[in-house]
C-alpha positions, 0 to 999 in steps of 0.5 A: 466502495467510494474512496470516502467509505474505504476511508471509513471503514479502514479508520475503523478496523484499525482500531478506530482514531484513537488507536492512530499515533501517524499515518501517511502513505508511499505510492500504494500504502498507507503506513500507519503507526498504531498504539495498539496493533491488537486492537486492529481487525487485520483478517477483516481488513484484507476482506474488504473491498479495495484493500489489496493486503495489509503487511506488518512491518518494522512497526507499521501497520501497512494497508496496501491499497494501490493507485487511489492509495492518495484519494483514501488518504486524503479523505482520511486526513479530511474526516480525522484529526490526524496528521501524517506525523506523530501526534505526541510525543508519547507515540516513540513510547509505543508498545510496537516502537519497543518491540521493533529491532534495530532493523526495524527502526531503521527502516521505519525511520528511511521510508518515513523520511524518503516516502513523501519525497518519491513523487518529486524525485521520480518526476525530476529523475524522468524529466532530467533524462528526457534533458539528457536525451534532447540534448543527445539528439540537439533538440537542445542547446546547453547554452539556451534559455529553454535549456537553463529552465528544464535543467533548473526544473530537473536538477532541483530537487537532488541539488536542494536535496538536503532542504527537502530532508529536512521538511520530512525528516523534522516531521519524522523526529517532531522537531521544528521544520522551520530550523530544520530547513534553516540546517539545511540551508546552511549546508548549501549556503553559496558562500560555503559551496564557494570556500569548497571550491576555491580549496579555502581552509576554515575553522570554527572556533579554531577547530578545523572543519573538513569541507564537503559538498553537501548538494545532494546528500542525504546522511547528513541532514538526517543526523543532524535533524534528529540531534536537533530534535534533541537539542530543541529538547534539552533548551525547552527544558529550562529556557522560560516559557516567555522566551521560548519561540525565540531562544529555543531555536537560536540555540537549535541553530546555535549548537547544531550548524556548528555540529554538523560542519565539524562531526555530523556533516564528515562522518554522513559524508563518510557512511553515504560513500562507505555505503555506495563504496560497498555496492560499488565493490560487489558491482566490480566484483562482478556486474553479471552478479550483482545484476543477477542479485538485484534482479532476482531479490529487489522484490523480496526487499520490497514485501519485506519494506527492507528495500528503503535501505537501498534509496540513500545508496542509490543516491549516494552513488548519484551525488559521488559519482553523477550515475547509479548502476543499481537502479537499471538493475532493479527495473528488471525485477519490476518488469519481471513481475509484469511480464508473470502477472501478463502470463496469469492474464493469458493462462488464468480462467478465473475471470477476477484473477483476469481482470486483476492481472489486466490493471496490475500488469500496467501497473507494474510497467510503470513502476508500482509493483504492490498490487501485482505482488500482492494480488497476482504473484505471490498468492499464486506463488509459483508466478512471483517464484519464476519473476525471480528467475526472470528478474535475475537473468535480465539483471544480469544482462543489464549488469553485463553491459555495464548500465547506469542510471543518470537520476533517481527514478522509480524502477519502470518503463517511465525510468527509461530515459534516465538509463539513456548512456552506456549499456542503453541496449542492454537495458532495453535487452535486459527488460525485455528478457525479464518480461518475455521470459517471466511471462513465458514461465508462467503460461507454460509451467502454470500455476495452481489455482482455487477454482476455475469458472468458464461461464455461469448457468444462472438458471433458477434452481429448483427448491428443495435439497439443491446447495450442492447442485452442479453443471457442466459450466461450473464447477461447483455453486451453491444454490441459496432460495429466499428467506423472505417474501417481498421487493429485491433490492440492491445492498448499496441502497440500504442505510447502514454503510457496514451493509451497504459498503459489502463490508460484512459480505456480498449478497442481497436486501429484501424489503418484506411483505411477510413476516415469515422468515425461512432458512435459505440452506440446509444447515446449521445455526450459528447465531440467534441474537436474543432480541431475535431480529438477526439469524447466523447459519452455516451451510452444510456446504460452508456458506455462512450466512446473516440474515438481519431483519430492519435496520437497528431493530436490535433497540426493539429489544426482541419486541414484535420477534418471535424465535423459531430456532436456537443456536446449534439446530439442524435446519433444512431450506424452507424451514420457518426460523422467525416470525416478526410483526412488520406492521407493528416495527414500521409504526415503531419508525424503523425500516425493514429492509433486510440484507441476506448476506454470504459473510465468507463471500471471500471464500467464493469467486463470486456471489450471483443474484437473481435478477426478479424483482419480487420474491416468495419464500424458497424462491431463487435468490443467490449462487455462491460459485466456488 
C-alpha cells in the first residue's frame, strides 16, 4: 500500500477527520487524540498493510507505523484539514481527556512537547560526541575555527533548550508560540546569564529573585508556557476585541517573565534536580542495579508510552552535571531487543517473521525499537521475555563500569560516540553482551510459532472436496477454485481503493465472461446482500470469504441479480449461488470486474494465486497456507 492509501485508509478507520481533535508523530507512530475512541476501527487497523500495531495509551490512539511513519504523515497533513495541534479548545473537554488519570496526562502532555524535538536532539547529541572524539584523537583543535562551528552546530539546540520547548509546548497548551518564545528568550537573556555569573544580586519589585541557569532546562519553560496559556486567557476575556494582538500579549509577558524568574523558574529548577538527584541516589546505591533495572525494563516503559518520563531526567542530569549515566544503560535494553529479533530471523521458518525480523533487526540497532517489539518479540513472547534478561545483565555491565553519556542521544549504535569517556569499554562489553546473549536465547530456547512453511506446492488442486488437501511441504492450505469464468486480473487494478489497497483482504479479481457464479469452497453462507451483487461464505475449514460482483453495482439496486442461495445454506464447491446478467450491467455503465477475496487472510501465512490467466468455473484459483 502507497504511503498516500495508508494514509486514506488510517483517516478513515479512526473515525474518519471529523472524529480527530491532533495528531502528530514520534519516530515510528502517529499519536492522534480522538474525540470519540469508539467510533475508531482499532481490529481493522492492525490488519492493515503497513501498520505495525495500534496502542491505546495516556489518551492517544496510537498507530505504529515504523520508518515511513513521516511520509504517512506528512501525506495526512496534505490530504486534511488537520494540524499536529489541537484544533479547538473544546479538544481538552474530550471524553478521553477526562477518563485519562493523572499518570496518563503527564505522559501525554511530555511526549507531546519532547516528540517533535527527538530528531534535533538526537542529531546534536550524535554530532556533539563525534566533537568530543575528534577532539580526543587531536583532529580538532579547541581553538580552531572549524571547532567553534561544530561545537556551536552541536551545542545549540541543548544551550537554546528552553527557546525550543517553548515552540512545542505553546502548540501542546494552545497559546501563542510567538510569547511563548519570547518567555523563553527571557530565560537565556545574556545580560541575566551575566548577572548570574558575576554572583550579582537582583530583585523585582524589591522581591528578591533566586538567579539559575536556565541554558538547558527543561521544567521550567514548561510551567511557565502552560501558565501563560492561562493568562493569555484570562486577558482575552475582558481586554477589547480592537486591542487584543497587542494588549493580550503584553500583558502574557508582563505577568508571566516576572512569574517565572521569582516562582516557576526556582521551583522547575528545584523539581529538574530533585528528579535527577533520585536517579542519581538509586545510581550510587548500586550502578550494578540500576543497570540491570534500565536494561531489563526500559522496553517495558516503552509499550506502555511511560518511558517519556524519563527524557527531562536525563537531561537534567546533562545540564547539572555535563553526563547522563542512564542512557548508556538503556541502550542495552535496544540492542537486546536486536540481538532476540536477529535469533528469530535465524531459528524462524516462517518466511514473513524472516523477512519481518531481517528489517527490524536494523532497525533496532539504530535506535528504533517499535517494529521489533511489536512485530517480532512481544507476539512471540518468549523472544521480548529473554531481551529483558539480556538487557538487564549488559545494563548491568555498563552500570558496573561506571558509564556515562555526554549528550542526549537515542538509545542505539548511532548513540556511540556520546558514551566516548569513562566506562567506554564497558559500553561496548555491556552491548555486545545484550546482544549476543539475547540472540543466543532466542535460537536455543526457541519460541512458539503459529504455523511453519518450508516451501509451497503450488500444483493446481484437483476440484471437488480438496480445501483440506495436504503435502509433504505444507502443513496445512486451503485449496479455494474459481467462482467465475473469465481473465485474472490483479487486486490493485481495480477502481475501489478498499479492494485494490488489500484493505478487505488478500486475493484476486475476475472480469467475467459468464454470469454463473459458483462457491468457490464447501461451506456455509454468511452474507446475501439484498441487491444480490455480493456473496459472504465461510468455509468449513475457516476461509471467509467476499465475492462481489462489479464495482458499486449495489446502485442496481438487485436489477439484472438473480439469487441462488440465502443466508445460512450449506454449499459444496461448484455449486450455482448467483446468476447476473453482464450485458445488461455493462449497458448500465458499470464495470464487472469482480474481487474474490479471503477477508481473515490475517489468519493465514500467506494467500497463493494461480498464475493463468484465463479461468472456468471450479478451476484453480487460491491457496490459503496456514
Amino acid at each position: 500500500m502507497s504511503n498516500q492509501d495508508l494514509s486514506k485508509q488510517i483517516i478513515k478507520l479512526v473515525g474518519g477527520e471529523s472524529n480527530v481533535n491532533s495528531v502528530f508523530h514520534c519516530a515510528t507512530r502517529l499519536r492522534f487524540k480522538l474525540k470519540d475512541s469508539s467510533k475508531a476501527d482499532k481490529a481493522t487497523l492492525e490488519k492493515t498493510p503497513g501498520i505495525i500495531t495500534v496502542v491505546e495509551n495516556s489518551g492517544q490512539f496510537q498507530v505504529v507505523i515504523g520508518n515511513s511513519v513521516s511520509q504517512v504523515y506528512d501525506k495526512i497533513m496534505a490530504e486534511t484539514n488537520l494540524q499536529d495541534v489541537e484544533k479547538s479548545t473544546e479538544a481538552q473537554n474530550t471524553s478521553t481527556d477526562k477518563d485519562t488519570n493523572v499518570l496518563g496526562k503527564a505522559v501525554d502532555i511530555i511526549s507531546s512537547i519532547f516528540s517533535p524535538l527527538l530528531g534535533a536532539l538526537a542529531g546534536a547529541g550524535v554530532l556533539k560526541g563525534l566533537v568530543a572524539l575528534f577532539l580526543a584523537i587531536h583532529w580538532l583543535d579547541n581553538t580552531s575555527g572549524t571547532y567553534l562551528v561544530l561545537n556551536a552546530a552541536s551545542d545549540s539546540v541543548f544551550y537554546f533548550l528552553p527557546i525550543f520547548l517553548a515552540v512545542t509546548a505553546a502548540r501542546k497548551f494552545k497559546t501563542n508560540q510567538f510569547v511563548s518564545i519570547a518567555i523563553a528568550g527571557a530565560l537565556v537573556y545574556p545580560t541575566i546569564l551575566t548577572a548570574l555569573d558575576s554572583g550579582i544580586s537582583l530583585s523585582f519589585l524589591s522581591i528578591p529573585i533566586v538567579l539559575v541557569n536556565y541554558t538547558s532546562s527543561v521544567i521550567p519553560i514548561i510551567l511557565a508556557v502552560w501558565v501563560q496559556s492561562y493568562v493569555e486567557r484570562f486577558a482575552s476575556s475582558f481586554i477589547h476585541e480592537s486591542v487584543k494582538n497587542i494588549l493580550v500579549p503584553m500583558v502574557a509577558l508582563l505577568v508571566v517573565i516576572p512569574l517565572t524568574f521569582l516562582v516557576f523558574g526556582p521551583v522547575g529548577h528545584l523539581v529538574s534536580q530533585g528528579l535527577a538527584s533520585g536517579f542519581t541516589w538509586i545510581y550510587n546505591l548500586s550502578p550494578i542495579l540500576a543497570g540491570g533495572i534500565a536494561g531489563a525494563f526500559w522496553q517495558v516503559f516503552v509499550i506502555f508510552g511511560v518511558h517519556w518520563g524519563f527524557v527531562p531526567i536525563m537531561l537534567g542530569n546533562i545540564a547539572a552535571n555535563g553526563f547522563d549515566p542512564m542512557l548508556p544503560m538503556l541502550t542495552a535494553a535496544v540492542m537486546a531487543q536486536a540481538g532476540a529479533t536477529l535469533g528469530v530471523f535465524f531459528k524462524s521458518r516462517n518466511k514473513d517473521t524472516k523477512a519481518l525480523a531481517g528489517s527490524s533487526t536494523l532497525a533496532a540497532i539504530f535506535g528504533i525499537t517499535e517494529p521489533t517489539i511489536y512485530g517480532i518479540t512481544l507476539k512471540l513472547k518468549k523472544p521480548f521475555i529473554y531481551a529483558c534478561i539480556a538487557g538487564a545483565v549488559g545494563g548491568a555491565i555498563i552500570g558496573a563500569g561506571g558509564s556515562r553519556a555526554i549528550a542526549f542521544a537515542l538509545p542505539g549504535l548511532l548513540a556511540l560516540p556520546t558514551y566516548i569517556g569513562t566506562g567506554f569499554i564497558a559500553v561496548i562489553i555491556g552491548l555486545l553482551v545484550a546482544f549476543v546473549l539475547a540472540g543466543l536465547l532466542v535460537y536455543i530456547l526457541g519460541f512458539k510459532e503459529e504455523a511453519t512453511v518450508a516451501t509451497v506446492d503450488n500444483t493446481p488442486a484437483p476440484t471437488g472436496n480438496t480445501s483440506t488437501a495436504t503435502t509433504a511441504s505444507v502443513i496445512a492450505k486451503e485449496v479455494i477454485i474459481s467462482p467465475l469464468q473469465g481473465t485474472i486480473l490483479p487486486l490493485e487494478s481495480l477502481e475501489d481503493p478498499a479492494f485494490s489497497s488489500g484493505a478487505m483482504g488478500k486475493g484476486i479479481a475476475i472480469e467475467p465472461t459468464s454470469g454463473l457464479l459458483t462457491s468457490p469452497v464447501n461451506g456455509t453462507i454468511t452474507t446475501v446482500f439484498p441487491t444480490g451483487h455480493a456473496i459472504g461464505i465461510t468455509s468449513n475449514d475457516g476461509a471467509e470469504m467476499l465475492i462481489h460482483v462489479g464495482m458499486n453495482t449495489v446502485r442496481l439496486k438487485g436489477q439484472f441479480f438473480e439469487k441462488m442461495v440465502k443466508e445460512g445454506d450449506v454449499v459444496e464447491q461448484g455449486q450455482l449461488l448467483l446468476k447476473f446478467d453482464i450485458e445488461q450491467i455493462r449497458a448500465a455503465g458499470y464495470v464487472l470486474a469482480t474481487p474474490v477475496i479471503v477477508t481473515n487472510a490475517a489468519s493465514y501465512l500467506d494467500v497463493l494465486k494461480t498464475s493463468e490467466t484465463e479461468v472456468n468455473n471450479q478451476d484453480y484459483l487460491l491457496t490459503a497456507v496456514v
